[in-house]
BASE-214279 format. One line per 4 residues: number of its first residue (from 1); their letters; for each residue x, y, z of N, C-alpha, C. Coordinates in pm, whole numbers, plus 32768, in hexadecimal, padded with zeros to 4 digits. Example, Ala and Ser with C-alpha at 12.3 -4.5 7.8 and 13.67 -1.06 7.14 Angstrom:
2
1	as	8527/7DC7/830C/84CE/7E3E/830C/8528/7EB6/830C; 8505/7F1F/82C4/8557/7F96/82CA/850A/8003/8313;
END
This chain:
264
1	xxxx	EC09/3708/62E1/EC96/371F/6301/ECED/3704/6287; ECEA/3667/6212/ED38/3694/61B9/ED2A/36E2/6162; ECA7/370A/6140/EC90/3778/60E4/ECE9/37EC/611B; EC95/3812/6189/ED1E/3887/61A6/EDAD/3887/61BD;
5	xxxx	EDD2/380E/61CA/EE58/37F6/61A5/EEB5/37ED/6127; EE04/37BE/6095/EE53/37A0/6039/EE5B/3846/5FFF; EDF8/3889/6001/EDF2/3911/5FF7/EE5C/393D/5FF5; EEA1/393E/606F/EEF1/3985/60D4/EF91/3942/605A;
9	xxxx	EF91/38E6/605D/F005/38A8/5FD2/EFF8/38FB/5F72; EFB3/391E/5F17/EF97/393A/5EA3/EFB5/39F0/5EB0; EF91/3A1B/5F10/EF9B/3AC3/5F42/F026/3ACD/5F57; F00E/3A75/5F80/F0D1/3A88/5FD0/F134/3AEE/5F83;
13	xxxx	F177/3AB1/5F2C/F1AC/3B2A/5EB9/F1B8/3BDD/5EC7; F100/3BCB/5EDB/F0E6/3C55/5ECA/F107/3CA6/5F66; F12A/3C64/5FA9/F137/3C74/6048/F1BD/3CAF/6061; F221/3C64/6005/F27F/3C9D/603C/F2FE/3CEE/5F93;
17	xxxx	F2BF/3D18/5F32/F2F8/3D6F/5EEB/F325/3DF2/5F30; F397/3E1A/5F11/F3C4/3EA2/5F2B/F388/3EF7/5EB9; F39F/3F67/5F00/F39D/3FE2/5E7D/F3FF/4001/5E30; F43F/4003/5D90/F457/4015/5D39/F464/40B2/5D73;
21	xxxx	F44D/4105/5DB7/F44A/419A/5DAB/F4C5/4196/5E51; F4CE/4120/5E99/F4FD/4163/5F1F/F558/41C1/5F1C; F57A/4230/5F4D/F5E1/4296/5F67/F669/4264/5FAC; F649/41E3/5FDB/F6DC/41CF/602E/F6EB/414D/6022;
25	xxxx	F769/410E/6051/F799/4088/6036/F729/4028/6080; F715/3FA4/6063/F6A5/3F76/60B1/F71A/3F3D/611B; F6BC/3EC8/614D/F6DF/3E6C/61E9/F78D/3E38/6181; F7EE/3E0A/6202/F831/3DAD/6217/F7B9/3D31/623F;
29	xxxx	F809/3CC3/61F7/F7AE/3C58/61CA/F80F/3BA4/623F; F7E7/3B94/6271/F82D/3B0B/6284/F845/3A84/620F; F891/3A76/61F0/F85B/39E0/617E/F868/3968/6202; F816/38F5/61F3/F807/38C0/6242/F893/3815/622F;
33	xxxx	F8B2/37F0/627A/F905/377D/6263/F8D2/36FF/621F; F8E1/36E3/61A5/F8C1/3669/6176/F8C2/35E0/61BA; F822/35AE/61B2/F84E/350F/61E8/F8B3/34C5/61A9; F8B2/34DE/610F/F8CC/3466/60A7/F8FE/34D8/6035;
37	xxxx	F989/34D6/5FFB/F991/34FB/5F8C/F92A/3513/5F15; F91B/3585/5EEA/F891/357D/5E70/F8E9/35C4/5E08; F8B9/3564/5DAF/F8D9/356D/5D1C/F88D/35C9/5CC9; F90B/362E/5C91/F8B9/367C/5C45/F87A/3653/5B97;
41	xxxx	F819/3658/5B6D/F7AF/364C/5B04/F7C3/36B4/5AA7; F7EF/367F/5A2A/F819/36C6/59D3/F7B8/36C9/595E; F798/375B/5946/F724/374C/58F2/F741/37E4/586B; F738/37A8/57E6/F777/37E9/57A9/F822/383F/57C1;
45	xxxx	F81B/38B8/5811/F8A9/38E7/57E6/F8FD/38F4/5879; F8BB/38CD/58E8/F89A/38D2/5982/F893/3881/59BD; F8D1/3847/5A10/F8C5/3800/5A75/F89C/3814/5AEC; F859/3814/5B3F/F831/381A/5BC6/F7DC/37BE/5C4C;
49	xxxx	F7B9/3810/5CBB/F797/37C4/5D1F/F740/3817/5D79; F6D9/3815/5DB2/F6B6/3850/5E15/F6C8/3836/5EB5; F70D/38A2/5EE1/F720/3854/5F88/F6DB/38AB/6010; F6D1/388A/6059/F67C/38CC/60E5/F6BE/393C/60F0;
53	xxxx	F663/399A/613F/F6CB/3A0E/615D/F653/3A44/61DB; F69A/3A9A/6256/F658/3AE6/62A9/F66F/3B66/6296; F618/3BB8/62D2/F627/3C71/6301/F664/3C6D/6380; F6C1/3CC0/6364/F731/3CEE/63F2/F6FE/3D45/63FD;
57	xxxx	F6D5/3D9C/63C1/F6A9/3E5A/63DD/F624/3E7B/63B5; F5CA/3E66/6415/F562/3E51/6406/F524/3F13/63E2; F592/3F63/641E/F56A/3FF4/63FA/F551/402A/6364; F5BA/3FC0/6325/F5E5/3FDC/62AF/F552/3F73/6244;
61	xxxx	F55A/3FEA/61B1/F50B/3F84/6153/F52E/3F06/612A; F4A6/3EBD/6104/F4D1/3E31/60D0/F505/3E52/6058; F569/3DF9/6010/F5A6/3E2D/5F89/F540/3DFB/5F14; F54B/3E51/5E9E/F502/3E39/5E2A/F515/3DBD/5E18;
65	xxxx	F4CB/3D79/5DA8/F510/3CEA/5D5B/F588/3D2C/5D01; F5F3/3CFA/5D07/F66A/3D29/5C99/F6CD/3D2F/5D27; F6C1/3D6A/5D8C/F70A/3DD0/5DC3/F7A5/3D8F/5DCB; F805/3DAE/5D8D/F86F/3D91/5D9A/F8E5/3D6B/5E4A;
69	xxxx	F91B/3D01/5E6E/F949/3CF6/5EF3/F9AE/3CCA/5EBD; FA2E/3CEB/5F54/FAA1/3CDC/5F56/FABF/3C6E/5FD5; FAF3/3BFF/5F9C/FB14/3B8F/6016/FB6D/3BD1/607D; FB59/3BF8/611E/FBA4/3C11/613A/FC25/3BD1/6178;
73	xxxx	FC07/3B4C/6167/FC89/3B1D/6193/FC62/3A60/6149; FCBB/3AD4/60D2/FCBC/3A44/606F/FCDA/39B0/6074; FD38/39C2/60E5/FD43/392E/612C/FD0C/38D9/6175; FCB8/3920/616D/FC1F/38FA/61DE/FBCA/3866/616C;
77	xxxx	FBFA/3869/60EF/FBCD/381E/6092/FC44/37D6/603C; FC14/377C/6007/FC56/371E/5F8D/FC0A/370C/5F26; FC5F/36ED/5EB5/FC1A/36AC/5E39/FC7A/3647/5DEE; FC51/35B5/5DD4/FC86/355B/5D6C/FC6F/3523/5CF5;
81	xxxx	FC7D/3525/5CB5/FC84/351C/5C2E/FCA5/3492/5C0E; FC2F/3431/5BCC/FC6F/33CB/5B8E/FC78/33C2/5B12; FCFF/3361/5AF2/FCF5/333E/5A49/FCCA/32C0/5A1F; FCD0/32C2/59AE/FC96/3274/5946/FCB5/31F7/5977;
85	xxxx	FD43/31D9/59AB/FD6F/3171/59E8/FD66/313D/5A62; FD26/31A0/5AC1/FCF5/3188/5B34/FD6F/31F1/5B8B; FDC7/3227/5B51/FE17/3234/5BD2/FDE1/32E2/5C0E; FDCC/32EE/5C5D/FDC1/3364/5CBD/FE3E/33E3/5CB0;
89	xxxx	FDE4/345A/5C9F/FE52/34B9/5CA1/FDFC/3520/5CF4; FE67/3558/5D3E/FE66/3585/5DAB/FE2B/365F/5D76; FDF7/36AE/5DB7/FDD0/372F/5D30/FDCA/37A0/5DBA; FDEB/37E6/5D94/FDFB/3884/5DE3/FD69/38CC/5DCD;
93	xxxx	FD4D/38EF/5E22/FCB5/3937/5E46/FCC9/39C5/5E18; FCDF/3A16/5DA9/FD0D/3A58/5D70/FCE1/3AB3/5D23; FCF2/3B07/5CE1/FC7E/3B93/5C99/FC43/3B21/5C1D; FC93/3AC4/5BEC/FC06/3A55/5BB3/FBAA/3A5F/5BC5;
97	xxxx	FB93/3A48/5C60/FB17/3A37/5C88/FAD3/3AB6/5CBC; FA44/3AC8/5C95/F9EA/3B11/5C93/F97E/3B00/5D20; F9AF/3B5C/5D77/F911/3B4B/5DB7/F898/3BDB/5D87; F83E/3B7C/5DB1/F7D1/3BE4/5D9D/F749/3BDA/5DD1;
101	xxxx	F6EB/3C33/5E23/F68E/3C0C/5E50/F60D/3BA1/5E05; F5D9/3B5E/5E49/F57B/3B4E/5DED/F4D4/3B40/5E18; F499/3B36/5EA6/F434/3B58/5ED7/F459/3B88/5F33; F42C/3C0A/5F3C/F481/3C6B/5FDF/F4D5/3C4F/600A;
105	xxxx	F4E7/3C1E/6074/F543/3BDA/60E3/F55F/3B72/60F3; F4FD/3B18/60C5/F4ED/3A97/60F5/F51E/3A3A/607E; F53F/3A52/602C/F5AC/3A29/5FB6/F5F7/3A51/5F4B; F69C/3A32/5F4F/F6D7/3A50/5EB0/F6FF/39E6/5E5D;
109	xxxx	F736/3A3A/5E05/F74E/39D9/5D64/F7F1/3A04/5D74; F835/3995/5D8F/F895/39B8/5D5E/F8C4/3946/5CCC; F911/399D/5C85/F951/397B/5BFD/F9C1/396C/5BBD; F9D7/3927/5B50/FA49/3957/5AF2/FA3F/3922/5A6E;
113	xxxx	FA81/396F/5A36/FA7C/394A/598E/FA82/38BB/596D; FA12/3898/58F9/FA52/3801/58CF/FAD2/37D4/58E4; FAEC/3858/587E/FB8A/3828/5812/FBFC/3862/5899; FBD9/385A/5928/FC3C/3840/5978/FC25/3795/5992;
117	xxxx	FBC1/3746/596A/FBF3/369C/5987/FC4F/36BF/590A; FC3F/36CC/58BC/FC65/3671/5805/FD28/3699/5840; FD02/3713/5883/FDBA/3760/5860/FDCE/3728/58E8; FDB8/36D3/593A/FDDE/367D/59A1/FDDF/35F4/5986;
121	xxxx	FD9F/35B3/5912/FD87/354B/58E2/FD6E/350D/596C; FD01/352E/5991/FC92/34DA/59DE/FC0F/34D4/59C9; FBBC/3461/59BE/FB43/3460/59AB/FAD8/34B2/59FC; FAFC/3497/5AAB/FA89/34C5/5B02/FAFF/352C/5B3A;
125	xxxx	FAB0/3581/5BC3/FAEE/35BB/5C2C/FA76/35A0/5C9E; FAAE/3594/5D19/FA75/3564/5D67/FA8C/35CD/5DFF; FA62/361E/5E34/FA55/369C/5EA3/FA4D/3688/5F23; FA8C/3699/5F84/FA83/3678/601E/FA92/36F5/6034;
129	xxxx	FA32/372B/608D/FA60/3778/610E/FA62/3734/6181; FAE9/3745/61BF/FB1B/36DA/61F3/FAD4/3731/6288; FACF/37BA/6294/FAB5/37E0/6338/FA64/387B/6301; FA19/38B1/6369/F9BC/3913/634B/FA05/3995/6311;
133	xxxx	F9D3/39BF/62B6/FA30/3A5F/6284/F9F9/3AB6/6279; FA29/3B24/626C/F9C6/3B85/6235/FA04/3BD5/61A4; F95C/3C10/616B/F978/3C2D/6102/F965/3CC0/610E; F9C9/3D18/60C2/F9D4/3DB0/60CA/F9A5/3DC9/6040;
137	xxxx	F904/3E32/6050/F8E7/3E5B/5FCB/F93F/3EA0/5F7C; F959/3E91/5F11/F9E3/3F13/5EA7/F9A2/3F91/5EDB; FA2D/3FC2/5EEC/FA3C/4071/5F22/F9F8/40A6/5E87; F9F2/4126/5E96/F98E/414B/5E17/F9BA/4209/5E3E;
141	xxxx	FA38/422E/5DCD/FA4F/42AF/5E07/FA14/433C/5E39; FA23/4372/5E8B/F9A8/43FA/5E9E/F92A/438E/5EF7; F919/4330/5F19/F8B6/42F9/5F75/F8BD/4376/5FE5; F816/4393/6008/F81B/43F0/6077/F859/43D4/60ED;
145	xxxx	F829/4320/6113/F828/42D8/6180/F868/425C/617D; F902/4250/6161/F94A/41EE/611E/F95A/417D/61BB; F94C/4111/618E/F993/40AD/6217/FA1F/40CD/6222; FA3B/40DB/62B8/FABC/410B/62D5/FAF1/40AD/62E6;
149	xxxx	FB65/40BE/62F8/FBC8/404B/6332/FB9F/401B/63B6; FB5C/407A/63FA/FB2F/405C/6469/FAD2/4020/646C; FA60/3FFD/641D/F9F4/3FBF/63EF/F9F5/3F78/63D6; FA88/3F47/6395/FA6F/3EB1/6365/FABA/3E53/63C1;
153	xxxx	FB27/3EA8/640F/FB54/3E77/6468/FB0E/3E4B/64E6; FA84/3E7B/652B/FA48/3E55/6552/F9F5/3DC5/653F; F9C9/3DE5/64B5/F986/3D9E/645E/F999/3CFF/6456; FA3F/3D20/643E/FA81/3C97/6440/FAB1/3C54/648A;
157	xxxx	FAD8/3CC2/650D/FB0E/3C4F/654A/FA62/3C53/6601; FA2C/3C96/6635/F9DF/3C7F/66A4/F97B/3C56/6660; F920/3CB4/65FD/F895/3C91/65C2/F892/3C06/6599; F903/3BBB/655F/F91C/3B4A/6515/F90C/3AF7/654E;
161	xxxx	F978/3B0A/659D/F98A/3AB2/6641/F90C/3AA3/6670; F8B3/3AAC/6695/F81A/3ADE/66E5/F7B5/3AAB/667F; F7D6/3AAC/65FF/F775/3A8B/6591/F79C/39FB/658C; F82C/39C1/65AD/F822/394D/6596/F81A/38CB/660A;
165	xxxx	F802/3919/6662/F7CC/38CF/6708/F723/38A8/66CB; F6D8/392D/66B2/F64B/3916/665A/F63C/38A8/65FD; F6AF/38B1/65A6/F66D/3838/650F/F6A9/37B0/6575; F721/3798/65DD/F72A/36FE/6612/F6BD/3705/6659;
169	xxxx	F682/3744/6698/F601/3727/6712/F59E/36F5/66A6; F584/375B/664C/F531/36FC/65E4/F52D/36B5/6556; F595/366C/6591/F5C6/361D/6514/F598/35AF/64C5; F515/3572/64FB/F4AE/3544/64B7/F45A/359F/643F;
173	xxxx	F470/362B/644C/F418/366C/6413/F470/36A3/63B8; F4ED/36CD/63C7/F53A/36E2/637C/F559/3678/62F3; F56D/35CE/633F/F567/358D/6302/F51D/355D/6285; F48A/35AC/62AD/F43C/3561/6240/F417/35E5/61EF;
177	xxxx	F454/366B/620A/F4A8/36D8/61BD/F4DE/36AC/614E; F54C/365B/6168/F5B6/3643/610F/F56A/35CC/60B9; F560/3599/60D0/F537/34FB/608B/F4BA/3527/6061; F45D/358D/6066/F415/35E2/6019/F43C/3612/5F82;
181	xxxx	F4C9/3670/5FA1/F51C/369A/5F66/F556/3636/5EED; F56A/35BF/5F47/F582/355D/5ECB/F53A/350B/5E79; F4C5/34FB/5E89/F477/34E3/5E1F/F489/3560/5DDF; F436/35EF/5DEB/F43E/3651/5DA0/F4CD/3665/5D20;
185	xxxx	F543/3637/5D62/F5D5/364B/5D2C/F596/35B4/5C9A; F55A/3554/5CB8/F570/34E7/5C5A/F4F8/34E0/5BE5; F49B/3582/5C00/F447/35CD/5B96/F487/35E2/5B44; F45A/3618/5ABA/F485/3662/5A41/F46B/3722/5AA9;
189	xxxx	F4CC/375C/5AA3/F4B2/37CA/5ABE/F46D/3850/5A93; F445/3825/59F3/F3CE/3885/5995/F35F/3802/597F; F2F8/3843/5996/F28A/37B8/5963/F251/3765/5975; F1F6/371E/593C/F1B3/36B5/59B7/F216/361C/59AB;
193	xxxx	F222/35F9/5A09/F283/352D/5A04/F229/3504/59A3; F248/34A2/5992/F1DA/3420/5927/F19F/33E5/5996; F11A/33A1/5985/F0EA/3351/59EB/F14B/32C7/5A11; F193/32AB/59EF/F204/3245/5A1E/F271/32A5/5A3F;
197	xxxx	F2AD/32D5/5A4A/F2F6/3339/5ABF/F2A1/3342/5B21; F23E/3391/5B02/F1DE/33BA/5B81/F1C2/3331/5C13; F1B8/32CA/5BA9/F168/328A/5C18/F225/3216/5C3D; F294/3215/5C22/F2D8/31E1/5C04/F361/3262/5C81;
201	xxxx	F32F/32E2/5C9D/F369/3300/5CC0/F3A9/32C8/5D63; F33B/32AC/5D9B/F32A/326E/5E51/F3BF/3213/5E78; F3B1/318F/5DE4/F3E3/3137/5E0B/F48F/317E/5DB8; F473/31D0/5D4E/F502/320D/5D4F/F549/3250/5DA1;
205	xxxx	F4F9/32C6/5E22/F553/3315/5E38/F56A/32FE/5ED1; F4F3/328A/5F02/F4EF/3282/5F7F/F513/31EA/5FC1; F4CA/3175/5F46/F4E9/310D/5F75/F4DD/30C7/6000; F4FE/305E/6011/F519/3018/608D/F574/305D/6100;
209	xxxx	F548/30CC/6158/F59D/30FC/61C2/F574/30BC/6257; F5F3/30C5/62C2/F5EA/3095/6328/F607/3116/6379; F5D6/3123/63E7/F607/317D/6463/F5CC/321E/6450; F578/3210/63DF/F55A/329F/63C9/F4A0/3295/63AC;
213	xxxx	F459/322E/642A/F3EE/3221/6408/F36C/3262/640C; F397/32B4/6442/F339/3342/646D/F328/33A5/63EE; F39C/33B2/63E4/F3CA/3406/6371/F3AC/33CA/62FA; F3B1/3371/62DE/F388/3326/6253/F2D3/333E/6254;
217	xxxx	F287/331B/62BA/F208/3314/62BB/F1D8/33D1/628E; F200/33DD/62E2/F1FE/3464/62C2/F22D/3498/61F7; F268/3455/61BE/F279/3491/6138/F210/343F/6104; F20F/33AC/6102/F1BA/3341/6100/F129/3387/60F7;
221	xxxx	F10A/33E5/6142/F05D/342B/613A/F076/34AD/6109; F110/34FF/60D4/F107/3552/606B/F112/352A/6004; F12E/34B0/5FCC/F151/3491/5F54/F0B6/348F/5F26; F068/342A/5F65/EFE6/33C0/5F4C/EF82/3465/5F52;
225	xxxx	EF83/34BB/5F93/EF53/3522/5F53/EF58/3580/5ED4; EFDB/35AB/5ED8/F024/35D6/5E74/EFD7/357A/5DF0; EFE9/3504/5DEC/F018/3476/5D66/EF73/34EB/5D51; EF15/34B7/5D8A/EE68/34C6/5D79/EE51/3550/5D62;
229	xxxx	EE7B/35D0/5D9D/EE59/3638/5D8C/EE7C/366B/5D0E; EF19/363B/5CC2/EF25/3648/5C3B/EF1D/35E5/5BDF; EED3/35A7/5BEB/EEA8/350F/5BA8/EE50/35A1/5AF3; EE4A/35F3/5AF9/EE0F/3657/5A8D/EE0E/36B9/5ADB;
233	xxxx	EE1A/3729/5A7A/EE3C/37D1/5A69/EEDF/3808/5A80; EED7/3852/5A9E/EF43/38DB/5A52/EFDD/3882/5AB1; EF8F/3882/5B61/F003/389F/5BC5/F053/37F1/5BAC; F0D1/3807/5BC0/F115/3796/5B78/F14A/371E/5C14;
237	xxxx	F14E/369C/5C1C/F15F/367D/5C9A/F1DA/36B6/5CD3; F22F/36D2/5C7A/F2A5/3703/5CCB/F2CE/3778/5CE4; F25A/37E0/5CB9/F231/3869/5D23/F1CB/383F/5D7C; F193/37D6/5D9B/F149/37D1/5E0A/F19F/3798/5E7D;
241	xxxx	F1FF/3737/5E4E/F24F/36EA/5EBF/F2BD/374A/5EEE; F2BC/37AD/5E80/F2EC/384A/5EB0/F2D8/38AC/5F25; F260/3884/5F01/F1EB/38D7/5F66/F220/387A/5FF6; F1CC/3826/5FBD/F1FC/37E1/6063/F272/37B8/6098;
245	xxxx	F2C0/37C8/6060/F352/37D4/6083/F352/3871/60E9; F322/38AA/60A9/F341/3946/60E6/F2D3/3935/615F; F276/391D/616D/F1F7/38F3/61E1/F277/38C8/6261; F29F/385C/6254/F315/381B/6291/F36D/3874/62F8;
249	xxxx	F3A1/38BF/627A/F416/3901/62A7/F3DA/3982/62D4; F362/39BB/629C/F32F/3A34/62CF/F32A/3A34/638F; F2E3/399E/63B7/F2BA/39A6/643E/F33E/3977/6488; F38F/397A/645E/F42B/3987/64B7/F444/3A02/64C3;
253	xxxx	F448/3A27/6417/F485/3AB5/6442/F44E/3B3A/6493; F3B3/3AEF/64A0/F371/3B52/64FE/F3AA/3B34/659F; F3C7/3AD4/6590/F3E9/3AAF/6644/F461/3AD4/669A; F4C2/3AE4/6601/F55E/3B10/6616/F539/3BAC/6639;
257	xxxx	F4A1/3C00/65E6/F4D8/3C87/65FA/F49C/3CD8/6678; F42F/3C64/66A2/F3FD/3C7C/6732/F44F/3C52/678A; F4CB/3C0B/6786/F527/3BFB/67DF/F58D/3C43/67BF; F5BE/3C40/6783/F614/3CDB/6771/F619/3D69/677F;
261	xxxx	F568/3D85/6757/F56E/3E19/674D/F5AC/3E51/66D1; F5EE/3E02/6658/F634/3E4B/65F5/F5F0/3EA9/65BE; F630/3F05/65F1/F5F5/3F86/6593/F58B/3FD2/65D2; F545/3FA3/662C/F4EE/3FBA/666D/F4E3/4046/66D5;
END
């Protein structure tokens, strides 16, 4: 059983790429509500974060890695900014920021330029989605089969609604989604960690938690796989905690679309 489970980590990836060739816009995407503000990781000229995301339109393709999204209701999120001095500044969710797919469905990257801390004179930025949203892939002119207004209007406000009865019913699983997510976020995002990151990550990104004990055990036996399966070769731990991040969120989002019917 863990062999085929650890298997099943390591494949993952390849499970849920879109095609680079699709003819039409892919899925409207849910981003999922943050437990805990996550800080975006700035690495060379980029800053970023990876956060949960579901399929609303299960008719529709999964999006490439890259695929460009539009927050649809930007207030659905926050971002703060601290300085040097500690004090908090308050930041608009704004064409700054970049979303973009990054394993099918089941996660994006969103971003922004370094040199938007330096020209804010803040050190970090720190990301809440405060309640479930959805994300609208960029229109792309001459699309045969463009999402309508009606599509996304669906999308956003019943499919959403219905998708997010699914992630509270299983919010243990969701949970250890995210806190998946955050070890992965406290990786180097090109490359392998050093073996002190690696083994140093547990007590950084997860620590001493209360009330979320199911859910912790549960990352607790992806990590301790993950740590061993890339202990040597190519796959890096934080495309495997990738992987199983998406494992997570894959078997929700199968449950939302057998109860829905989206697209179906």
């Amino acid at each position: 059983m863990i062999k085929r489970l650890s298997a099943a980590i390591l494949s993952a990836p390849l499970l849920v790429m879109g095609s680079l060739s699709a003819q039409a816009p892919p899925q409207v995407l849910g981003l999922v509500a943050t437990l805990e503000p996550i800080e975006l990781q700035c690495d060379r000229s980029v800053c970023s974060a990876d956060l949960s995301t579901i399929c609303l339109q299960q008719h529709r393709a999964s999006p490439a890695k890259g695929q460009r999204y539009l927050i649809h209701d930007p207030d659905a999120m926050t971002a703060v900014g601290e300085t040097v001095e500690g004090r908090r500044v308050a930041l608009s969710i704004d064409e700054r920021f970049t979303v973009r797919s990054l394993r099918g469905h089941s996660a994006i990257r969103i971003s922004a330029p370094a040199h938007l801390l330096r020209s804010l004179g803040v050190k970090r930025i720190a990301l809440s989605v405060d309640r479930h949203v959805a994300l609208v892939p960029e229109p792309v002119p001459g699309d045969p089969r463009p999402q309508t207004d009606a599509d996304i209007q669906i999308a956003s406000g019943p499919l959403l609604a219905m998708a997010g009865n699914v992630l509270a019913e299983r919010k243990e699983r969701i949970d250890a989604a995210q806190l998946t997510a955050r070890m992965a976020n406290s990786l180097p995002p090109l490359g392998r960690a050093s073996d002190a990151a690696r083994d140093a990550v547990w007590d950084d990104a997860i620590g001493e938690r209360t009330g979320q004990g199911a859910a912790v055990e549960m990352v607790r036996d992806a990590y301790q796989r993950c740590h061993a399966l890339t202990r040597a070769g190519s796959t890096s731990l934080r495309n495997c905690l990738g992987s199983a991040h998406d494992i997570f969120m894959g078997r929700v989002n199968t449950e939302y679309w057998d109860r829905s019917g989206a697209g179906s």
